[in-house]
C-alpha positions as CSV (number, residue, x, y, z in Angstrom):
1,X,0.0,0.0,0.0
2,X,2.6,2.8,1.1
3,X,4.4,2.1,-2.5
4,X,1.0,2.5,-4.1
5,X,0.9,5.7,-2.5
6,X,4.2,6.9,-2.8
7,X,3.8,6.0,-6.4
8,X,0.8,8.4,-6.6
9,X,2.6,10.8,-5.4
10,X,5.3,10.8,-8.0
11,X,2.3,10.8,-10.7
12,X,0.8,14.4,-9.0
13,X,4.3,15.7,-8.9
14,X,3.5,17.7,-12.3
15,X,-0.2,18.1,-11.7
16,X,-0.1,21.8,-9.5
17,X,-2.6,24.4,-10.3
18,X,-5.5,22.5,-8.9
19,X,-8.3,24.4,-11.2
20,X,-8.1,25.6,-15.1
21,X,-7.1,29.2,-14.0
22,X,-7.2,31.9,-11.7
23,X,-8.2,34.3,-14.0
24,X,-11.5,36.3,-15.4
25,X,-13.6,33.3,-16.5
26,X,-15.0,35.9,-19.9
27,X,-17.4,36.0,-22.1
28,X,-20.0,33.5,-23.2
29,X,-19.3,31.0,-25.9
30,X,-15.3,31.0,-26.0
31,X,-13.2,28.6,-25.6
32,X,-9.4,27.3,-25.4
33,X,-8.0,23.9,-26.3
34,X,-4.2,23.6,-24.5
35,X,-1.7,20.4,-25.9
36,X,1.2,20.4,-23.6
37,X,4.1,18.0,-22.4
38,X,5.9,17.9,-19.6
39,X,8.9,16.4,-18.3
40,X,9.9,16.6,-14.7
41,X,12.9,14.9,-12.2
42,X,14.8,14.8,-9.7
43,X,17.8,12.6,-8.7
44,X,17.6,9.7,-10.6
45,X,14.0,10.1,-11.0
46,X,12.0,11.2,-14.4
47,X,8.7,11.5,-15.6
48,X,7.0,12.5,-18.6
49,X,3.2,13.1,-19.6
50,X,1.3,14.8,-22.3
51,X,-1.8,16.1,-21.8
52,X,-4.5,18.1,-22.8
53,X,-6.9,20.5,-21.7
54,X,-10.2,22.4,-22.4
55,X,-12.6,25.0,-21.3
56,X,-16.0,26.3,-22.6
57,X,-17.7,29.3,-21.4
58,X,-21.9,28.2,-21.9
59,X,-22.4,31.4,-20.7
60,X,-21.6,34.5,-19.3
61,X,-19.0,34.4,-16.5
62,X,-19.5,30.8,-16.6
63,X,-17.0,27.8,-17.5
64,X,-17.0,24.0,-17.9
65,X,-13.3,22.5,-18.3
66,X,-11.4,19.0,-18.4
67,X,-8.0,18.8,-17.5
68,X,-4.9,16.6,-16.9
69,X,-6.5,13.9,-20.2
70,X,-3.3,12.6,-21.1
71,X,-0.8,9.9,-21.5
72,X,2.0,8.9,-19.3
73,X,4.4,7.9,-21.4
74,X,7.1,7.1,-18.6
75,X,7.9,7.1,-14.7
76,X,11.0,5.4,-13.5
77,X,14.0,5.8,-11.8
78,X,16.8,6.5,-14.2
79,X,18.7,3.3,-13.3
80,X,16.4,1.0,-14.0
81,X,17.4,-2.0,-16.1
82,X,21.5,-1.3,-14.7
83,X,21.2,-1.3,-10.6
84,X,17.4,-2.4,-10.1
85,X,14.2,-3.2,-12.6
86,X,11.3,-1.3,-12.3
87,X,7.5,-1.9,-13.7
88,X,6.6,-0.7,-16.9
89,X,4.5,2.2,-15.6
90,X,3.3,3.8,-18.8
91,X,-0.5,4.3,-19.5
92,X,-3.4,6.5,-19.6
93,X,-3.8,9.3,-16.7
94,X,-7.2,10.3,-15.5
95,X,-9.5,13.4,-15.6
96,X,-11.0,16.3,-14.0
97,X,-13.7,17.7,-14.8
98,X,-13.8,21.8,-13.4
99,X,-16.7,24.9,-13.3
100,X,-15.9,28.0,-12.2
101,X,-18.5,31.0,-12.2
102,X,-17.3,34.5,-11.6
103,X,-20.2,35.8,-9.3
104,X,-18.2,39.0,-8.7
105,X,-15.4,40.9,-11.0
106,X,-12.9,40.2,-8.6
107,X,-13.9,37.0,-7.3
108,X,-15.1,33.4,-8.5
109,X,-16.0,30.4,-7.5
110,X,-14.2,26.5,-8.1
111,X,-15.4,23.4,-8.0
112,X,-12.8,20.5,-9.6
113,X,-13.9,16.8,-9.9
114,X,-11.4,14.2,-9.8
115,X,-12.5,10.9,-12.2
116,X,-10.8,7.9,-11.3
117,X,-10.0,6.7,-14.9
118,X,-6.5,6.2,-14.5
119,X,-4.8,2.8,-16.0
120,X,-3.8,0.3,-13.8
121,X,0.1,0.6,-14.7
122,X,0.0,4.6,-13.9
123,X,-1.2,4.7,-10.4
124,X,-1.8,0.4,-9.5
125,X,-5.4,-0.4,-7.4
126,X,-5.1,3.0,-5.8
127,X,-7.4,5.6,-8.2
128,X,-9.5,7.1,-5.5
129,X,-12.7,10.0,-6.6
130,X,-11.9,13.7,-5.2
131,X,-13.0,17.0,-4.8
132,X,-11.5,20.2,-5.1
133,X,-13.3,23.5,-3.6
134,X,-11.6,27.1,-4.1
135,X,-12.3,30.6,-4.0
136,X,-10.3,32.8,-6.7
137,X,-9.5,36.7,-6.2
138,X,-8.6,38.2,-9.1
139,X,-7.6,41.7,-10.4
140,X,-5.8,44.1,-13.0
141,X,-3.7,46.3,-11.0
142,X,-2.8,48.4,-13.9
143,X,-3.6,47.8,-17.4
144,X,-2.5,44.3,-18.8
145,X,-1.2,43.8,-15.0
146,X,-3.6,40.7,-13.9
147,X,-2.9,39.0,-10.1
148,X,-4.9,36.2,-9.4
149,X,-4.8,34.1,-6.6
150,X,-6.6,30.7,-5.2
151,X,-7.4,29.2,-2.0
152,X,-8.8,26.0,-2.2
153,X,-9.0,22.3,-0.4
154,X,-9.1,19.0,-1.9
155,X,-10.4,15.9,-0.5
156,X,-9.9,12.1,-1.6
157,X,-12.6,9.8,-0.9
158,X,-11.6,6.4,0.5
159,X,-9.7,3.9,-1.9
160,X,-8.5,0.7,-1.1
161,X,-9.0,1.3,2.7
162,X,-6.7,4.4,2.3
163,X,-7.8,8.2,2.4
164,X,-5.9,11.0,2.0
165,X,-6.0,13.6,4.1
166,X,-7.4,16.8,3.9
167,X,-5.2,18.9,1.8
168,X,-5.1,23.1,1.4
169,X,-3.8,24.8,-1.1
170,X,-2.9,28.7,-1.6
171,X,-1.8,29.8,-4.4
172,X,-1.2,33.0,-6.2
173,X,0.4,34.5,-9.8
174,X,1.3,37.3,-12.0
175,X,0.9,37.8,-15.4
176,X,1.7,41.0,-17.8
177,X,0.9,41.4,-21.2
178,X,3.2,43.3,-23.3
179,X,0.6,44.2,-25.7
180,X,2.9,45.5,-28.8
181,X,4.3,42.2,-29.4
182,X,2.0,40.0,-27.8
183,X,4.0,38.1,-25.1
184,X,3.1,37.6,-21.5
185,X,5.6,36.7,-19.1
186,X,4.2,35.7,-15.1
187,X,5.2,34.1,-12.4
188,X,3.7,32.6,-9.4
189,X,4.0,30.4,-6.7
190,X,1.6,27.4,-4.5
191,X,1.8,26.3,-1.1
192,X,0.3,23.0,-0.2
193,X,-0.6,21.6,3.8
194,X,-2.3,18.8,5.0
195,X,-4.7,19.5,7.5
196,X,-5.9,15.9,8.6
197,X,-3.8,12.6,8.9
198,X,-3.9,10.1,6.0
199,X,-6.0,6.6,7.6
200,X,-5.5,3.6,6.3
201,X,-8.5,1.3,7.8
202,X,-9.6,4.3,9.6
203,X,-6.4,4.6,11.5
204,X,-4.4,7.7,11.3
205,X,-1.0,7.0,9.3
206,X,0.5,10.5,9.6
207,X,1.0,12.7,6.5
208,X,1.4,15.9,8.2
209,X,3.0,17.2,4.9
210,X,3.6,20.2,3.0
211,X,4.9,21.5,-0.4
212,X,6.1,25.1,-2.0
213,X,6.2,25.4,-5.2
214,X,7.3,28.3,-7.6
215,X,7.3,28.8,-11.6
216,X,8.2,31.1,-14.3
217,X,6.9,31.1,-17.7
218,X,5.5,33.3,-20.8
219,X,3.4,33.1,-23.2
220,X,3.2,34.5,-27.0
221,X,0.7,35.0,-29.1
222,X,1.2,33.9,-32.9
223,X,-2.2,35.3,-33.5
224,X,-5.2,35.4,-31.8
225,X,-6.3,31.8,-32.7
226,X,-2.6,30.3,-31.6
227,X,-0.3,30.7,-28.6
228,X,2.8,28.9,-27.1
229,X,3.2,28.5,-23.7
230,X,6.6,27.4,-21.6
231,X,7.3,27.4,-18.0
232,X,10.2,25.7,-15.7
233,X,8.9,24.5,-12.1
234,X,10.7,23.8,-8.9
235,X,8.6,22.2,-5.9
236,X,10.4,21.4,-3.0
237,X,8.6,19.6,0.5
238,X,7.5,16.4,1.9
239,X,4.5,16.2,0.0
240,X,4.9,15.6,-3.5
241,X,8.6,15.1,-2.8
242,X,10.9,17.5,-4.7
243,X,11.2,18.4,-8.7
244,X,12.2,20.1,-11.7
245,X,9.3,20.0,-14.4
246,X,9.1,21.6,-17.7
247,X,6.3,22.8,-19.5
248,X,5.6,23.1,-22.9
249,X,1.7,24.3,-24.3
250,X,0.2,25.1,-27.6
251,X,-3.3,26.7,-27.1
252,X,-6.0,26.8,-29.5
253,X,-8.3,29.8,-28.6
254,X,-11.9,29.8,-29.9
C-alpha cells in the first residue's frame, strides 16, 4: 500500500494548479484547447506526460473544463534496467472535470472533480474519486497587469482502505501582457498543507506534509487563434517530494 501511495505521489508531482485558471472566466461561448508535455525529475527520477486541456464558457462568466487527459508515457527511476528493474508504468492518466463561475469581477468560484479513470500501470489499485473546492480573487492592478490568486482544499474519498487527508492549497500569480508584441511573461508560486492525517483502515498514518512550489513562464501570441506556452517549475517539500518540471503548451483559442 505505502508504495501505491508513494507511487501516486510521484504521478501528482506535475499536476499543481488545482483548477483551469485563476483568471476572469470571460465571455460567453469561447473557448481554449491547451496540448502540452511535460517532463519533470529529480535525482535519478524522471517522468514525462502529455496532456490536454479544455474550457468552454456556456455562458456569461460561466465555464465548464477537463484537465490533466493525457498519456503517461514514462515514470522510472533512471537506473532502472542497470542497478534495479522497475514496472513498466506507462498508461493513460485520468481526468478532471472543473466549473468556475465568476459571481463577482474580482472574485469566482471553483469546484474540480477528480474521475478515477487512471490505468492500472500509472497509479496500481489506488485511483481514488476527489474534490477540489476554491475561492479565486482576481484583479488588473494596472492595465495588462492581472494577479490572481486561489485558496482551495481537496479531499480524496476512501480507496483501497486508504484516504488521503485533507489537503489546502494557496496559491497565487502574476501575469503581464506586453501588448505591442503579444507576449506575457508571469510568475507565481503554491503552497500546499495537509490539514488531517492520512487513515489507512480508519487509522491515522500521519502525513502531516507540506509542499512550495514556484514557476516562471511566458506566453506568446502567434495570432489570436494560436499561442505557445513554456514554463520551468521547482517544488520542494515532503508532499509531493521535490522536482524540476518543464512545460511546454500550444493553445487553441476559440
Amino acid at each position: 500500500m505505502l508504495k501505491k501511495i508513494a507511487l501516486v505521489a510521484a504521478v501528482a508531482a506535475s499536476a499543481s494548479f488545482a483548477t483551469y485558471n485563476f483568471f476572469p472566466v470571460g465571455d460567453a461561448n469561447k473557448g481554449q484547447v491547451e496540448i502540452g508535455d511535460t517532463y519533470a525529475w529529480h535525482d535519478h527520477w524522471s517522468m514525462n506526460q502529455v496532456k490536454i486541456n479544455a474550457k468552454y464558457n456556456i455562458m456569461q462568466n460561466f465555464e465548464l473544463s477537463l484537465q490533466n487527459i493525457g498519456y503517461q508515457i514514462w515514470n522510472e527511476d533512471d537506473r532502472c534496467d542497470d542497478t534495479k528493474s522497475c514496472p513498466d508504468n506507462d498508461g493513460f492518466k485520468a481526468l478532471t472535470v472543473g466549473a468556475r463561475y465568476q459571481f463577482m469581477p474580482i472574485l469566482i468560484g471553483a469546484l474540480d472533480v477528480q474521475v478515477p479513470l487512471n490505468s492500472e500501470d500509472v497509479v496500481g489499485d489506488y485511483d481514488p474519486f476527489g474534490l477540489y473546492a476554491a475561492i479565486q480573487y482576481t484583479q488588473e492592478f494596472v492595465p495588462n497587469l492581472w494577479f490572481g490568486s486561489e485558496l482551495g482544499f481537496d479531499w480524496k474519498f476512501e480507496d483501497e482502505k486508504f484516504e488521503e487527508g485533507l489537503k489546502m492549497t494557496i496559491q497565487a500569480e502574476i501575469d503581464y501582457t506586453i501588448a505591442s508584441i503579444g507576449l506575457t511573461p508571469w510568475f507565481g508560486l503554491e503552497f500546499d498543507k495537509k490539514l488531517t492525517e492520512n487513515k489507512i483502515d480508519g487509522h491515522d498514518a500521519g502525513g502531516d506534509d507540506s509542499q512550495l512550489t514556484f514557476w516562471i513562464g511566458a506566453g506568446y501570441d502567434i495570432n489570436p487563434m494560436f499561442t505557445v506556452k513554456a514554463n520551468i517549475i521547482i517544488s520542494n517539500g515532503d508532499l509531493d517530494g521535490d522536482y524540476t518540471a518543464l512545460n511546454g503548451k500550444l493553445a487553441i483559442n476559440f
